[in-house]
C-alpha beads as a LAMMPS data file, in Angstrom:
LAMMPS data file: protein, C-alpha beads

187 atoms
186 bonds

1 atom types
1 bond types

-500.0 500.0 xlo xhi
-500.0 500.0 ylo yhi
-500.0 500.0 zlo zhi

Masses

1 110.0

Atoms # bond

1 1 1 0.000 0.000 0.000
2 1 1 1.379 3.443 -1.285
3 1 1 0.620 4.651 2.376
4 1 1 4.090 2.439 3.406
5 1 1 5.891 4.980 1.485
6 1 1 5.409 8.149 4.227
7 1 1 8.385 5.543 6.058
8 1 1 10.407 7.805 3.181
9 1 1 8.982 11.578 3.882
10 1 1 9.698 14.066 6.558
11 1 1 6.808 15.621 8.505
12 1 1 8.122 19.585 9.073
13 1 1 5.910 20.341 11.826
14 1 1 5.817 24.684 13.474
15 1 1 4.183 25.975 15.887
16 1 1 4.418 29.399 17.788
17 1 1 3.601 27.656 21.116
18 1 1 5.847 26.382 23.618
19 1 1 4.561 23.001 22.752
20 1 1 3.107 21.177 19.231
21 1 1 -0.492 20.292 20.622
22 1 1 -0.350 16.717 21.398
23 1 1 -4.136 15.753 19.504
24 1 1 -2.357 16.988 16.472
25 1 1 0.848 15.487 17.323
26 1 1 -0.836 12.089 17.721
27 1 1 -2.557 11.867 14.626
28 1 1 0.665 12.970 12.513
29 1 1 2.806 10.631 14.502
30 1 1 0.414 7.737 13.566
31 1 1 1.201 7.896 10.161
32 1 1 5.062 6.396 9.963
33 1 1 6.858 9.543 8.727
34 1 1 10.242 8.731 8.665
35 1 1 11.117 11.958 10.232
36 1 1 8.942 14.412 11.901
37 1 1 10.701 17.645 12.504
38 1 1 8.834 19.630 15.316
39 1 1 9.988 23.506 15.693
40 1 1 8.359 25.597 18.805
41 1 1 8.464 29.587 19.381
42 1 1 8.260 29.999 15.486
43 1 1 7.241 33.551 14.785
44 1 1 6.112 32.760 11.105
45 1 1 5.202 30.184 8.173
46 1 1 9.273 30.555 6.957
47 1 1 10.080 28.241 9.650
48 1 1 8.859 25.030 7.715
49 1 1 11.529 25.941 4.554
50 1 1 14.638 26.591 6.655
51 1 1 16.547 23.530 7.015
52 1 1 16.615 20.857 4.685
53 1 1 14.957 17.756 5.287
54 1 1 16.493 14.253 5.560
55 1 1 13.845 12.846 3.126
56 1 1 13.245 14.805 -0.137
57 1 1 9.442 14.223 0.171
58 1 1 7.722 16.658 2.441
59 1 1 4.640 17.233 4.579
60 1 1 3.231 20.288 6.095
61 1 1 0.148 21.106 7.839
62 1 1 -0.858 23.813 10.540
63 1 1 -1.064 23.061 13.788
64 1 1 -4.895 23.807 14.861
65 1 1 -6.437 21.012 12.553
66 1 1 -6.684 17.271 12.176
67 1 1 -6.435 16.122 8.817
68 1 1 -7.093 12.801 6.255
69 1 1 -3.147 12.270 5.585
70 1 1 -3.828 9.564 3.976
71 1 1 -5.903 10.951 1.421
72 1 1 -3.902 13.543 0.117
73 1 1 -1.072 11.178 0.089
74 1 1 -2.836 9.107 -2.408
75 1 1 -2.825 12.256 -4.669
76 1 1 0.511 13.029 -4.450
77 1 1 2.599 12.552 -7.887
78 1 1 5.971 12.865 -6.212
79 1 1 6.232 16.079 -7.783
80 1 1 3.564 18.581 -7.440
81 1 1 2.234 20.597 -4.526
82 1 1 -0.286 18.374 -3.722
83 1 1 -2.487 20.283 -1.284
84 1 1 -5.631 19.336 0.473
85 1 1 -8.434 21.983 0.568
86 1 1 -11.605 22.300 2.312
87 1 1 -14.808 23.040 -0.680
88 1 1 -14.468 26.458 0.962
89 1 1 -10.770 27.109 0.073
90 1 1 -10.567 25.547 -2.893
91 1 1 -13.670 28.005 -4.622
92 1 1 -12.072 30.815 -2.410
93 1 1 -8.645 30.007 -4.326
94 1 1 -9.902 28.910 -7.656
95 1 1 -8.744 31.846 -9.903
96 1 1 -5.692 32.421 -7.900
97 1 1 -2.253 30.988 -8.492
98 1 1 -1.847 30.823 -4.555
99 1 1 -3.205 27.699 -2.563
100 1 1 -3.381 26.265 0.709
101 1 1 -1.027 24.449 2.451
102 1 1 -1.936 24.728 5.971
103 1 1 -4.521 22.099 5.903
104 1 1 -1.807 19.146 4.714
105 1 1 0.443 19.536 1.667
106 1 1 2.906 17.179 0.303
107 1 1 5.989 18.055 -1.865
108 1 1 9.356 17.510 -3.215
109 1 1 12.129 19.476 -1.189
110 1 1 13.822 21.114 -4.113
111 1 1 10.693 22.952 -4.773
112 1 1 11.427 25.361 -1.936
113 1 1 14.459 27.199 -4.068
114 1 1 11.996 29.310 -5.263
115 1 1 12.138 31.178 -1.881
116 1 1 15.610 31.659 -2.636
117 1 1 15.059 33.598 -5.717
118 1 1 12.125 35.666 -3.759
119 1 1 14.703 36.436 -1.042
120 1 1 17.466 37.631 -3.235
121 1 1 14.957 40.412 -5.098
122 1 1 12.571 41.309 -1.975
123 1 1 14.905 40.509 1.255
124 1 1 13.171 39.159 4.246
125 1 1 10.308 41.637 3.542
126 1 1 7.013 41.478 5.847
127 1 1 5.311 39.352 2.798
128 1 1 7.803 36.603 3.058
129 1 1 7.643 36.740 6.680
130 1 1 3.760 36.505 7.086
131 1 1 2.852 35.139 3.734
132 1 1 5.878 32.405 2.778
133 1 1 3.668 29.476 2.078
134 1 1 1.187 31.663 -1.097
135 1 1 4.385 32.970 -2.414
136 1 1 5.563 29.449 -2.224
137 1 1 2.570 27.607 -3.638
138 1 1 2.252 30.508 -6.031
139 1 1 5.766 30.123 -7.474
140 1 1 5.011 26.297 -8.000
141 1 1 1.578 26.560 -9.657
142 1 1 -0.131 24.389 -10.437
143 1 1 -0.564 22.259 -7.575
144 1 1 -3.167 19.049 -7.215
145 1 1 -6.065 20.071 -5.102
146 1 1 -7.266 17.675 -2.558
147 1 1 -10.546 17.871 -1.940
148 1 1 -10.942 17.032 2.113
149 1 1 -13.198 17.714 5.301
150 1 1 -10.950 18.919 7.979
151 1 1 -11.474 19.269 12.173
152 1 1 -10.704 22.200 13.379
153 1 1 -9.225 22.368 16.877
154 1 1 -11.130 25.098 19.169
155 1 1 -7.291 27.085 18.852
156 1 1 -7.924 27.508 14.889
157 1 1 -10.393 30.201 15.491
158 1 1 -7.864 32.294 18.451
159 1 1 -7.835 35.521 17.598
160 1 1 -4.323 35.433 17.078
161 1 1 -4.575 32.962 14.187
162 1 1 -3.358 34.486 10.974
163 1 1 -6.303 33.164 9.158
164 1 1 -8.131 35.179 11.867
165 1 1 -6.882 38.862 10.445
166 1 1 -8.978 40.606 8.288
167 1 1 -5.779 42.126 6.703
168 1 1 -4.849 38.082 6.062
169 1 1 -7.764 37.260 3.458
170 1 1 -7.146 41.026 1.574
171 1 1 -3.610 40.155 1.123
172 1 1 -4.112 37.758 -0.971
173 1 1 -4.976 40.295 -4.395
174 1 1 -2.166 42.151 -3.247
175 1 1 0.554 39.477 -3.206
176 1 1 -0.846 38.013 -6.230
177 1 1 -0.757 41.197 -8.289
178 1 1 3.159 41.867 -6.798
179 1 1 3.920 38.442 -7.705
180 1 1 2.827 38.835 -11.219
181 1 1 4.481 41.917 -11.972
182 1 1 8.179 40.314 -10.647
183 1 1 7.140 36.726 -12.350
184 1 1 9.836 36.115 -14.919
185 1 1 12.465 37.470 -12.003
186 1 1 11.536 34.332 -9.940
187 1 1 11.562 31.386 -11.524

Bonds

1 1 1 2
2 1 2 3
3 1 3 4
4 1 4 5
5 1 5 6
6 1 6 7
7 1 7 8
8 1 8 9
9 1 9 10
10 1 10 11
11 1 11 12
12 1 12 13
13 1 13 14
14 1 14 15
15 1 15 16
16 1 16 17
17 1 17 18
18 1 18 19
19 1 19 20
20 1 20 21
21 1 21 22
22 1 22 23
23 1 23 24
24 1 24 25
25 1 25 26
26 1 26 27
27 1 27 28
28 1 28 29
29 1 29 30
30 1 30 31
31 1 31 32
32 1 32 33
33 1 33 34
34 1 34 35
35 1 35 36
36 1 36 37
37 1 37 38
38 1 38 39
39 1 39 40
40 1 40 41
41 1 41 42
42 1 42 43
43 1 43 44
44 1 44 45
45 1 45 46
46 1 46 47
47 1 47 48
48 1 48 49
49 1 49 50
50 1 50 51
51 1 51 52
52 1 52 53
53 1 53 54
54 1 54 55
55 1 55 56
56 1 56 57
57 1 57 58
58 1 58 59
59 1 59 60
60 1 60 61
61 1 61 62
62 1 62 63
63 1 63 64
64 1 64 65
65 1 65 66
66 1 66 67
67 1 67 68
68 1 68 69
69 1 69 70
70 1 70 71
71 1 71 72
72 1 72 73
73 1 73 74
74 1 74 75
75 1 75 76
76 1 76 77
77 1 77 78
78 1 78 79
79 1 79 80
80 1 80 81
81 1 81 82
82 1 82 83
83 1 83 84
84 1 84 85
85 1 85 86
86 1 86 87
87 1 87 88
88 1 88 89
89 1 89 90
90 1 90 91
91 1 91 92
92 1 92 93
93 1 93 94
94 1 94 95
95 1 95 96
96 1 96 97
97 1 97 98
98 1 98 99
99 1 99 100
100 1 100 101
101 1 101 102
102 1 102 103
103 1 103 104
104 1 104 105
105 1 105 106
106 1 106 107
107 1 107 108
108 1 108 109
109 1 109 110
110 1 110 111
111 1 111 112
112 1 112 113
113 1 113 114
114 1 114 115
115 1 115 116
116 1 116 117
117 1 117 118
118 1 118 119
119 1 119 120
120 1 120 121
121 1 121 122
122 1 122 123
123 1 123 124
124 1 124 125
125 1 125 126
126 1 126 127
127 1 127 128
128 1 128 129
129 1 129 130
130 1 130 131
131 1 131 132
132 1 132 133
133 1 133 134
134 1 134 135
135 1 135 136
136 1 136 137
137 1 137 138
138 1 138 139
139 1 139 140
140 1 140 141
141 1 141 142
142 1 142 143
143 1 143 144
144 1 144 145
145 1 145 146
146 1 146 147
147 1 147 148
148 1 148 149
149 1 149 150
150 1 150 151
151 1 151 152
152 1 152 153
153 1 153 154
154 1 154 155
155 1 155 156
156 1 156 157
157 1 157 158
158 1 158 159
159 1 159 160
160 1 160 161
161 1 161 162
162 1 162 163
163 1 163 164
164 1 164 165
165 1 165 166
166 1 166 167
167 1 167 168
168 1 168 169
169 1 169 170
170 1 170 171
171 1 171 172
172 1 172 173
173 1 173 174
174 1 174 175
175 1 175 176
176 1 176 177
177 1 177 178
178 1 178 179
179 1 179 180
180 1 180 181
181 1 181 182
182 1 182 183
183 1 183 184
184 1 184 185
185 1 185 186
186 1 186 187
């Protein structure tokens, strides 16, 4: 069963707490990743694409939802985002370049040297440091889509949750249009 294979894919797992919530913990851990990377105390998404893996295959996911792994496994082509989406985000991103990765995405590792390229033209600018994962997913369009149902954990909906902020959701035109303009300068 392909599921065997996660023995071969590192599990990059952030939080800003002072510990990963154990519920969410659990589940991931039940999986067979054959490494999961937990960072604490991270002030933004960046943390997930600063140290290279062991295993070139990657997962991500926040850490205020439980998630069918499995499933977006099974539509992952080894090299593609492949990102699972509630119905909601997936018609909220469906004419946008930008997706979301914060409800379980699997990729290849040496898809992250886009971030490089952003770096060198835009520094460590507050849109990398807020926004990494749309300029990421952006700068690797297409991804696969993954239609899922997720649980929420009561912490998702904090009002210091980035998907909380107002300012969060009307970013995305923004970073999208600045993106476009500087496209043939990053890849």
């Amino acid at each position: 069963m392909k599921i065997n294979l996660l023995q071969q894919v590192s599990a990059i797992l952030i939080t800003k707490e002072e510990h990963y919530p154990e519920v969410v913990l659990s589940h991931i851990t039940s999986y067979g990743f054959g490494e999961i990377r937990i960072l604490t105390h991270c002030d933004g998404i960046f943390w997930r694409f600063l140290k290279e893996p062991i295993y070139n295959n990657v997962y991500v996911q926040d850490d205020d939802c439980i998630t069918p792994i499995e499933k977006i496994f099974e539509g992952y082509d080894g090299d593609k985002i492949t990102c699972g989406n509630t119905q909601h985000h997936i018609g909220f991103y469906a004419n946008s370049k930008i997706c979301l990765i914060g409800h379980g995405a699997f990729f290849p590792w040496h898809r992250v040297h886009v971030l490089e390229k952003y770096k060198t033209l835009f520094g460590f600018d507050s849109d990398y440091l807020i926004e990494t994962d749309r300029i990421f997913t952006f700068l690797n369009y297409p991804q696969k889509r993954i239609p899922i149902e997720v649980n929420h954990l009561p912490s998702s909906y904090n009002s210091d949750r980035l998907s909380m902020r107002t300012a969060h959701a009307a970013n995305l035109q923004a970073i999208e249009e600045k993106l476009i303009k500087h496209q043939y300068q990053l890849l």
